[in-house]
SETORSE-405385 format. One record per atom (N, C-alpha, C): residue number from 1; atom name; x, y, z. Coordinates in pm, 1 decimal. Example, Ala and Ser with C-alpha at 12.3 -4.5 7.8 and 13.67 -1.06 7.14 Angstrom:
# residues 2
{1,N,{1319.0,-569.0,780.0}}
{1,CA,{1230.0,-450.0,780.0}}
{1,C,{1320.0,-330.0,780.0}}
{2,N,{1285.0,-225.0,708.0}}
{2,CA,{1367.0,-106.0,714.0}}
{2,C,{1290.0,3.0,787.0}}
//
This chain:
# residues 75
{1,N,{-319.2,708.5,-739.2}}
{1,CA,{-357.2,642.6,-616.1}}
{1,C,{-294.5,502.9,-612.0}}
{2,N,{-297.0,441.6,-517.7}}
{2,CA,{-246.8,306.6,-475.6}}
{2,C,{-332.9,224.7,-441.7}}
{3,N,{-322.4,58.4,-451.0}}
{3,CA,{-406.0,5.9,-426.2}}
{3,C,{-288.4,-80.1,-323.7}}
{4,N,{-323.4,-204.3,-224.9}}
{4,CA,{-221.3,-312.2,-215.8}}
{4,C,{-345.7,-451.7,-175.8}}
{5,N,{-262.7,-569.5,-266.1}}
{5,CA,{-330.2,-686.5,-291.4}}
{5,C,{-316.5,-772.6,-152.3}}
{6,N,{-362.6,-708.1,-17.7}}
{6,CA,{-286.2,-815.2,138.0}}
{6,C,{-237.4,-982.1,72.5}}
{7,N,{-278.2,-988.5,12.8}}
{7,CA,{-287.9,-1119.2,-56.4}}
{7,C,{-194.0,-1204.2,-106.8}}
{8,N,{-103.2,-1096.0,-121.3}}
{8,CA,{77.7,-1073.4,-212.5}}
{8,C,{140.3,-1035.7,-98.2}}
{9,N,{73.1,-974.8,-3.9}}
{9,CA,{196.5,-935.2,77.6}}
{9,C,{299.1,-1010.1,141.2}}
{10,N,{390.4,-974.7,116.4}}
{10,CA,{482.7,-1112.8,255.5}}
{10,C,{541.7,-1018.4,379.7}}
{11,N,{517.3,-915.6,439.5}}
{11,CA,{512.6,-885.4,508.8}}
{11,C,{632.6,-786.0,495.8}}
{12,N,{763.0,-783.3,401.8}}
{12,CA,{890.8,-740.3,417.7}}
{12,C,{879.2,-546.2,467.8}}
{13,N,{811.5,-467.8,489.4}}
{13,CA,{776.8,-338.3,534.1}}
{13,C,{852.3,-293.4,476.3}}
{14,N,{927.0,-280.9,302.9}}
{14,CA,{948.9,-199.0,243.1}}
{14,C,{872.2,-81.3,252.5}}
{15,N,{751.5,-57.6,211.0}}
{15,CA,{682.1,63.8,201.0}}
{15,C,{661.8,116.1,337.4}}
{16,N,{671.9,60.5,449.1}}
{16,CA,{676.8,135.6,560.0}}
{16,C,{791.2,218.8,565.8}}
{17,N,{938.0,146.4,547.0}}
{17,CA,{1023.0,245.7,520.5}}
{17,C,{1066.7,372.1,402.5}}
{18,N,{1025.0,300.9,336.5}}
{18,CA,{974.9,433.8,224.8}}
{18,C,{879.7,552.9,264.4}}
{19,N,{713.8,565.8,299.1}}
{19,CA,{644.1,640.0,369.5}}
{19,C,{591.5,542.0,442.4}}
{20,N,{624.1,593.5,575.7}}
{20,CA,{550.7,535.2,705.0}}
{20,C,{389.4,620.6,739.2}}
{21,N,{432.5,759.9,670.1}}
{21,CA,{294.4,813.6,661.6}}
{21,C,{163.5,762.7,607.3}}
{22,N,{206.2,703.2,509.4}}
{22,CA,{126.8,675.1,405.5}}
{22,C,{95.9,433.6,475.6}}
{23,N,{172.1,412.2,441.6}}
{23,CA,{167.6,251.3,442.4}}
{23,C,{233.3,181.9,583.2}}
{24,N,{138.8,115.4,716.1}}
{24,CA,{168.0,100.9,830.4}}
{24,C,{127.9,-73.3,800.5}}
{25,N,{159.7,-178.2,923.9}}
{25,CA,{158.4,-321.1,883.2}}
{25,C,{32.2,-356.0,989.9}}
{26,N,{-10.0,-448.2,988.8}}
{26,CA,{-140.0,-502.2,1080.8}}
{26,C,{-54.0,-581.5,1174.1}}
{27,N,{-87.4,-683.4,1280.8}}
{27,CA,{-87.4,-754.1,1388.7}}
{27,C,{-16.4,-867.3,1313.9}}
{28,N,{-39.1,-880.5,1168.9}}
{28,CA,{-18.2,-1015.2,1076.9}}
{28,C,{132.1,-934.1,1034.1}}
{29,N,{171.0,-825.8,997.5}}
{29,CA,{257.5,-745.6,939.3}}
{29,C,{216.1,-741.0,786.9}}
{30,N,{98.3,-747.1,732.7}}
{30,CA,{43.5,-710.7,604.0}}
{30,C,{40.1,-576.8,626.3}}
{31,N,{51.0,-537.3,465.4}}
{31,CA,{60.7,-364.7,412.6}}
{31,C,{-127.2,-319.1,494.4}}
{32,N,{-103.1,-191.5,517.9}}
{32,CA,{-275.8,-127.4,559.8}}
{32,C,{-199.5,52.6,491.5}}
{33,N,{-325.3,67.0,413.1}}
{33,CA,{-276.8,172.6,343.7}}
{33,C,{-370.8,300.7,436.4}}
{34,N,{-332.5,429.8,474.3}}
{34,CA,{-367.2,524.4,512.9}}
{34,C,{-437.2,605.0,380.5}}
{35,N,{-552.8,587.7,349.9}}
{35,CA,{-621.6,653.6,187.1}}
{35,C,{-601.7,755.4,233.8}}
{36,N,{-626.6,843.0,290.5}}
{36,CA,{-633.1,1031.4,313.7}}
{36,C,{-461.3,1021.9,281.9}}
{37,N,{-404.2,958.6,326.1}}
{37,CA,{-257.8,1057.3,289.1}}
{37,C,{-176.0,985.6,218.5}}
{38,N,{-249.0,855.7,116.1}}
{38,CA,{-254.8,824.0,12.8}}
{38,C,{-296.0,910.3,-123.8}}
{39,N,{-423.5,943.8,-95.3}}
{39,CA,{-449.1,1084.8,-187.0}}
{39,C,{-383.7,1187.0,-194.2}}
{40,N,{-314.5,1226.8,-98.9}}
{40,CA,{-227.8,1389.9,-107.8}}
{40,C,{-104.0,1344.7,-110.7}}
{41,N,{-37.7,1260.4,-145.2}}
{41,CA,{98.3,1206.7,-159.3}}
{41,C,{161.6,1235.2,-261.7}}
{42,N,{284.5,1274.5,-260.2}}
{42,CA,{342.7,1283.6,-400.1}}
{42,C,{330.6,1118.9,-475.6}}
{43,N,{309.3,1120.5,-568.2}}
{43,CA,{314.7,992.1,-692.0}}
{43,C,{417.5,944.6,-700.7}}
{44,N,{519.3,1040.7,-720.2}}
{44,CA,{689.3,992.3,-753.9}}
{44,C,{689.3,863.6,-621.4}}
{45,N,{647.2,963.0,-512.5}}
{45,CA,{681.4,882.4,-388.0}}
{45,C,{625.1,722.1,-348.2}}
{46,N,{440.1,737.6,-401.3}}
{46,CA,{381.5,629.4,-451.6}}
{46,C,{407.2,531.1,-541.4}}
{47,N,{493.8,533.6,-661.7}}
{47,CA,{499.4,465.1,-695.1}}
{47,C,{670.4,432.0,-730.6}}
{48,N,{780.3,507.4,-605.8}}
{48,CA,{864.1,432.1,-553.6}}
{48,C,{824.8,313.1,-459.5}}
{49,N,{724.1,339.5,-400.9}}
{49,CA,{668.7,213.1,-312.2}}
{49,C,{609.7,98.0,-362.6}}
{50,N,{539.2,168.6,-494.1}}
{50,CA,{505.0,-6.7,-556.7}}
{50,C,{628.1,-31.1,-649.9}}
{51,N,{703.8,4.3,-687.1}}
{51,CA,{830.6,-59.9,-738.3}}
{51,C,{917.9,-134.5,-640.0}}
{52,N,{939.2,-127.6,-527.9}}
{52,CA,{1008.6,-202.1,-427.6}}
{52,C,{958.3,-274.2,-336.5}}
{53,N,{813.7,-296.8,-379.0}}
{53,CA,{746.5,-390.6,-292.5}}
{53,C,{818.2,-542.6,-385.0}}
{54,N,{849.6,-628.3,-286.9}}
{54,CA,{874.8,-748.1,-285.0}}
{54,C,{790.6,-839.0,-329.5}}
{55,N,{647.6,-814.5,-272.7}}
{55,CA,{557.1,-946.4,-329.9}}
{55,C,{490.5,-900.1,-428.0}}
{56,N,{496.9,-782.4,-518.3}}
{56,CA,{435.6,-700.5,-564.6}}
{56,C,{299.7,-690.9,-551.8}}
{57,N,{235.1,-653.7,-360.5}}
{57,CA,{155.7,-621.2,-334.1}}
{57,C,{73.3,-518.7,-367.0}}
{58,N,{173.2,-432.4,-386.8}}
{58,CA,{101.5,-261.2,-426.5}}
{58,C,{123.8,-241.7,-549.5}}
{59,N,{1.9,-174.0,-640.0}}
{59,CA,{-14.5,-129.2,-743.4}}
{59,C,{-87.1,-6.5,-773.0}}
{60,N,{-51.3,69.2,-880.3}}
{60,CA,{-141.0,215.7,-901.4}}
{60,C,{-200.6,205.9,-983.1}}
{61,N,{-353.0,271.8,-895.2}}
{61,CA,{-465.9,270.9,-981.4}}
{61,C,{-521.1,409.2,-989.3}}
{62,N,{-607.9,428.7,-1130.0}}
{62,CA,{-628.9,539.4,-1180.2}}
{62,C,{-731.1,613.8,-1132.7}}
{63,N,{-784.0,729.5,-1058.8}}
{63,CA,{-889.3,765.3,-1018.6}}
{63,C,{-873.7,710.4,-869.6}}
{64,N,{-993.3,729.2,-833.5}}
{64,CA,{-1025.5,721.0,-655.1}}
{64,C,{-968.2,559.3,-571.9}}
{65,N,{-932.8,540.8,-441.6}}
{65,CA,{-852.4,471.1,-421.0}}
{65,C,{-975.9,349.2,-364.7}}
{66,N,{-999.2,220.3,-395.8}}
{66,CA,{-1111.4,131.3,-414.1}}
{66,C,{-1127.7,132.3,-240.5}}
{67,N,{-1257.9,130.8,-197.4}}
{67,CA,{-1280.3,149.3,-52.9}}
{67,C,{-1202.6,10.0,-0.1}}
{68,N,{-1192.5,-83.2,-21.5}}
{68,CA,{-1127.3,-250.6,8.3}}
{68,C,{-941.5,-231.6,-19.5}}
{69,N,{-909.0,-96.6,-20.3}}
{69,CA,{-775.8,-96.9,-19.1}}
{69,C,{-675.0,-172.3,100.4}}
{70,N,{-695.4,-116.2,177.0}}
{70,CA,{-679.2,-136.4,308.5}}
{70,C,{-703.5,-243.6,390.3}}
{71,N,{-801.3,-306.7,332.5}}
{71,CA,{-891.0,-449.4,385.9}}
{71,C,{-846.8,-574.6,321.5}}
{72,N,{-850.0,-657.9,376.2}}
{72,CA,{-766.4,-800.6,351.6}}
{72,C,{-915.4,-856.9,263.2}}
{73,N,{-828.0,-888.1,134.5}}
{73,CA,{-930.1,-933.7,50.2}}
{73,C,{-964.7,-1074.6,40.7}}
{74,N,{-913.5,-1133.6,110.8}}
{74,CA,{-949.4,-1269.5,127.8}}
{74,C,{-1039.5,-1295.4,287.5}}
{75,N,{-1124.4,-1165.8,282.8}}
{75,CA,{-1196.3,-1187.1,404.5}}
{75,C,{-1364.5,-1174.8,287.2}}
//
């Protein structure tokens, strides 16, 4: 599974172009992760996306994907 830190993000939409299915940007252009098709994703594919993230926003985590994935953690 994937996590992403909004926090790190700088907005560059690497992972949008990688899976747009999976990782779309907010109003701010921070990462917002889609968990349902985060879970059924190939891995290879997941964690081409946290290797080419720029701010190294996104990271993989083990087991279920933390409900605050998606959510800007500095709220």
């Amino acid at each position: 599974m994937i996590r992403a830190d909004r926090s790190r993000c700088c907005g560059a939409g690497m992972c949008v172009l990688i899976a747009e299915e999976i990782f779309g940007q907010d109003e701010s252009g921070l990462v917002v992760i889609d968990d349902g098709a985060a879970r059924t994703a190939d891995p290879a594919l997941l964690r081409h996306a946290v290797s080419c993230c720029p701010g190294r926003a996104l990271s993989e985590v083990d087991g279920a994907v933390p409900a605050k994935s998606s959510v800007d953690e500095r709220e």
